[in-house]
Residue, then its C-alpha position, 0 to 999 in steps of 0.5 A: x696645510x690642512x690634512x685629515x683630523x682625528x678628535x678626542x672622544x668626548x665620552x658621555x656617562x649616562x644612566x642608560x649607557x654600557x660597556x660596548x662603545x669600551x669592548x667593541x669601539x675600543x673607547x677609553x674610560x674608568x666609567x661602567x656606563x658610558x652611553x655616548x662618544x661625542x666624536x666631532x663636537x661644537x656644542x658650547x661646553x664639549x667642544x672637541x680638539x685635535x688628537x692628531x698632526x701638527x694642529x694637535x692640541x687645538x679646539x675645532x672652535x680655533x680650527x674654525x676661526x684660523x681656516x674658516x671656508x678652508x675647514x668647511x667650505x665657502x657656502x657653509x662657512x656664508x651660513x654658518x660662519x665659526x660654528x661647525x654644523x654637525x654633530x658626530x656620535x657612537x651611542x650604547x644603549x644598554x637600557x632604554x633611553x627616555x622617549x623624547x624628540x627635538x624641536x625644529x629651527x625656529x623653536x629652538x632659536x626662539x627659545x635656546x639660541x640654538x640649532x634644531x635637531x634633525x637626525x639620523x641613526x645607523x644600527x652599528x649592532x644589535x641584540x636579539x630582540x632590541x628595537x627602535x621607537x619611531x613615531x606612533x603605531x596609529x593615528x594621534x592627535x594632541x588630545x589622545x597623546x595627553x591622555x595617554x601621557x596622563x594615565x603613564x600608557x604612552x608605549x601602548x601608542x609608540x611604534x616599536x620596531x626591532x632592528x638589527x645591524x645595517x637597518x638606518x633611521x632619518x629622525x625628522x625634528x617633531x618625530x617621537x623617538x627612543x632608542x631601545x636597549x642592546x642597540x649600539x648605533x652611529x648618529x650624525x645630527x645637527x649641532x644641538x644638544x636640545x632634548x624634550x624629554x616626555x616620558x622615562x619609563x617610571x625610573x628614579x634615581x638612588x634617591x626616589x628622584x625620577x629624572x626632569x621631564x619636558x612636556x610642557x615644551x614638547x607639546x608645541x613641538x611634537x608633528x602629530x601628522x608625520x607620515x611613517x617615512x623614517x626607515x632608509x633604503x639604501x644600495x650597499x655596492x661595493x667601492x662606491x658612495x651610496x646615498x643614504x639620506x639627503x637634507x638640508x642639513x647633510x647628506x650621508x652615504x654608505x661606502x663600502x671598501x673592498x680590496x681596492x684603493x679608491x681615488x676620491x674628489x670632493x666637489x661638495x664645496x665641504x668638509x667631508x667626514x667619514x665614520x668607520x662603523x666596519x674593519x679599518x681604512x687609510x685615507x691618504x692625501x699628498x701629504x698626509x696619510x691617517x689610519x682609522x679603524x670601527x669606532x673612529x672618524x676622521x674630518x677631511x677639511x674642504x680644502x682637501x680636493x682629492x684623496x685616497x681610501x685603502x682597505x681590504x674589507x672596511x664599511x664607512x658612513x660618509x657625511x658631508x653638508 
């Protein structure tokens, strides 16, 4: 009988990362800079495995392969078969991340046997004054984003725009992107770790050595003609699901808890997945009951039709394909 699964954190050191995803997320680590905690991964290499119940130990690959359309769905288990389709993050930015983008489906089939990356960011928090880049402050075309990459004045072209706690972001494949330094956010994306780096800020390591670089790759990949449609507006009710964002590859609202106990259903035909960005809830089906608290996720498998969420004052981040 499957029931709502907790994985390990997979926490990534990064040169980029801080301390917030320890003090603030309650993320275990001996590391001074960790940048990403990998909460629900199938990326080869960092797959994740249970950390609770009786299917404790094992790896969502085995998951996959033993309940294969009871973990997923029938449809997404038809396109996906015993690959997961998301990738579930918190991300700490104590320094600005490099400015890169992703490549859409077919590059990144044709060129890495993967997956695209279409994403999305919820800003978990924020310090004074941090910020996003998000595509381009004016007109580009491939010629000018050159030169400008030549000369080392790309960020006289990014768009820059300051963010605070609740501000949410939907990152198209080809979008120009970076997150800005003081930001701790909430990322859910398609399962990729394809990354084109085009631009790190000058930065070398103890050794003079700047970190690789990817534009040779990226150019082909870059939309110059994507319209600034990224920012998300969204209804914050309370005790119910609003949607946030839509796509072919998932859709994610924002649930709001307030001194109530709701009675859910999923008729989604998935998994659905739930990111506590806010207070602490439990989540109780006929069997099994999981507490989870801001930092932590939890995965309620498809065949799980109908549940419970209690909080008294909670905000969750509710995802499913």
């Amino acid at each position: 009988m499957l029931y709502p699964i907790q994985f390990a954190p997979i926490l990534k050191d990064k040169i980029w990362g801080g301390q917030k995803l320890k003090t603030e997320l309650n993320k275990i680590s001996n590391h001074n800079s960790i940048g990403e905690s990998w909460e629900i991964s199938d990326v080869e290499g960092d797959t994740s495995v249970v950390e609770n119940g009786s299917l404790k130990g094992q790896s969502l690959k085995q998951l996959l392969e033993t309940y294969k359309s009871d973990l997923i769905g029938e449809k997404n288990y038809e396109i996906f078969g015993n690959k997961f389709p998301l990738l579930i993050k918190f991300i700490d930015a104590k320094e600005n991340l490099s400015i890169q983008l992703h490549p859409n489906d077919e590059l990144a089939a044709k060129r890495h046997n993967s997956f695209g990356k279409t994403e999305m960011w919820y800003i978990m928090q924020a310090d004074e004054s941090s910020n996003l880049i998000v595509g381009f402050n004016q007109n580009v075309t491939k010629e000018s984003y050159l030169k400008h990459l030549e000369d080392k004045t790309l960020p006289k072209i990014l768009n820059f725009d300051e963010v605070s706690k609740g501000d949410t972001y939907f990152i198209e494949v080809g979008r120009v992107h970076a997150i800005g330094a003081g930001v701790m956010l909430a990322e859910i994306q398609q399962t990729s770790d394809i990354t084109y780096r085009v631009y790190d800020w000058d930065r070398v390591d103890d050794e003079g050595n700047g970190r690789e670089l990817h534009n040779d790759l990226a150019i082909d990949a870059i939309d110059f003609e994507m319209e600034d449609n990224f920012r998300v507006d969204y209804s914050k009710i309370e005790n119910i699901s609003n949607k946030m964002v839509s796509c072919p590859y998932f859709t994610t609202n924002y649930l709001p808890v307030a001194n109530e106990t709701l009675n859910k259903t999923n008729t989604f035909d998935s998994f659905i997945i739930y990111m506590c960005v806010e207070g602490e809830v439990v989540i109780k089906t006929k069997t099994f009951s999981e507490t989870i608290k801001k930092g932590e996720t939890v995965l309620l498998p498809a065949s799980i039709k109908t549940f419970e969420i209690t909080a008294k004052k909670a905000e969750l981040l509710e995802v499913y394909v």
